[in-house]
N, C-alpha and C positions, 0 to 999 in steps of 0.2 A: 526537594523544593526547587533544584535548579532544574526539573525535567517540566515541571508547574509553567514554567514563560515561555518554552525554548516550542520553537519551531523550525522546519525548512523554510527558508525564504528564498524561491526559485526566481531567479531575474527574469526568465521566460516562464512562468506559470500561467495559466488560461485560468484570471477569477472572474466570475460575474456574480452582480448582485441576484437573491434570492428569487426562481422562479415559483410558475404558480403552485408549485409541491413545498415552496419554503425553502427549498436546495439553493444554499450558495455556492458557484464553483469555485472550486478553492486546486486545479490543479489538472493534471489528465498525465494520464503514464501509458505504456504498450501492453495493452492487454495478454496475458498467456493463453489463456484459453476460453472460449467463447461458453457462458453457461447460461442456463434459463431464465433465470432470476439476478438481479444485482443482489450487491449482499451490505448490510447495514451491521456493523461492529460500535466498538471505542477504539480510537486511534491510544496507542502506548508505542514511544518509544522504544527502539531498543539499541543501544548504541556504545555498550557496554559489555563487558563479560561477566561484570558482577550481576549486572540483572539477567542476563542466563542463568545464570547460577543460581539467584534468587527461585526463579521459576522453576528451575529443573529442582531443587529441594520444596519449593510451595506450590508448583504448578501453574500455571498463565493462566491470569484472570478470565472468567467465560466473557465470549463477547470480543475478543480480541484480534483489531486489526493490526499490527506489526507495522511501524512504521520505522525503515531499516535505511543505513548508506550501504555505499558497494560494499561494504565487506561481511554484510549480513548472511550471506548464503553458507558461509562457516562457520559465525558465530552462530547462528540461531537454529545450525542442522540438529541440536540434541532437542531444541522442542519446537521445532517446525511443525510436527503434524498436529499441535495444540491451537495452533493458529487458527482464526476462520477467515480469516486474509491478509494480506501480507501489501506492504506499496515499497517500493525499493526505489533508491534514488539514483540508481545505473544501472549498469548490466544491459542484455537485452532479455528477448525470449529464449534465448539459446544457454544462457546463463547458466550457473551451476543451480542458482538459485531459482531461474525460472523452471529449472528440470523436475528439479524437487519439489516443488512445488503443483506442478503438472502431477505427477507419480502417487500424490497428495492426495487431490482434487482438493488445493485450497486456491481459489481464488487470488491471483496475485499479479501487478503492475508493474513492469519495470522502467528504467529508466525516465521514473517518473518527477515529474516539474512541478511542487506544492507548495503551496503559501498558505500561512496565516489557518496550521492545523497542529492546537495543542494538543498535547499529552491529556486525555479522558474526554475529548472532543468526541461526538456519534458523528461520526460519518457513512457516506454512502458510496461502494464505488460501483462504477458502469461491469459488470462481468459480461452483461448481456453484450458486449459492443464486440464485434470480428476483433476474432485475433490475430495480430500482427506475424506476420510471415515472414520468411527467410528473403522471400521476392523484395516482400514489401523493405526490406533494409537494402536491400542491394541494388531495390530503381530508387532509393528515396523517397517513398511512398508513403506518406501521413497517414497511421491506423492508429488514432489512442482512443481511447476511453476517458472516461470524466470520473475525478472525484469530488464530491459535494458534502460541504459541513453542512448538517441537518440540524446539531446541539453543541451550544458551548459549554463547556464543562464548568465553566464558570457561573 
């Protein structure tokens, strides 16, 4: 019940109201790696070792986009590649978790800025958008991608 209200609330998150697709932006992180198609999940939580566990004995719901703090790349390596995407809320693309995830081919964002994205929310993220470079961190160089709530779970 208490994963049902709980959200990231990023002070710097990039929302805008719903364009002409219905996408509200609810966020944008550093893309890992640039793929053909964006990819559309449910956002779940994961921010715990008991809901690893959970998963690793029931398996992670189909459909799932992982929505992790920095210390997800550890907790979540036993069913990381169950993911169909992943939004992390640190790290960069260098990460342990952006590695793994590269290694994967699952789509995933890090040190991402999200507001106002519950637990069984559909959402949408940009995979299609360049991926952020080693450059791009070390001139300061703005490369995120968007992520957009499409459905409330509510």
């Amino acid at each position: 019940a208490e994963l049902a209200s709980f959200s990231f609330e990023h002070p710097d998150a990039v929302v805008a109201d719903a364009d002409a697709n219905g996408r509200e932006q609810r966020g944008v992180g550093d893309n890992v790696v640039k793929y053909p198609e964006n990819i559309i999940g449910t956002a779940r939580y994961v921010r715990s070792s008991e809901r690893v566990l959970q998963w690793l004995t029931d398996a992670v719901p189909e459909d799932t986009i992982a929505v992790i703090d920095d210390s997800g790349g550890t907790l979540t390596a036993p069913i990381l590649e169950q993911f169909k995407g992943v939004i992390c809320a640190g790290g960069t693309v260098r990460s342990h978790l952006g590695i793994l995830t590269r290694e994967y081919g699952i789509p995933c964002l890090m040190n991402a800025k999200v507001a106002g994205i519950k637990e069984g929310d559909r959402i949408e993220i940009e995979s299609t958008a360049r991926a952020k470079t080693a450059d791009d961190y070390q001139s300061g160089k703005e490369a995120t991608a968007k992520v957009w709530l499409i459905g409330s779970a509510v």
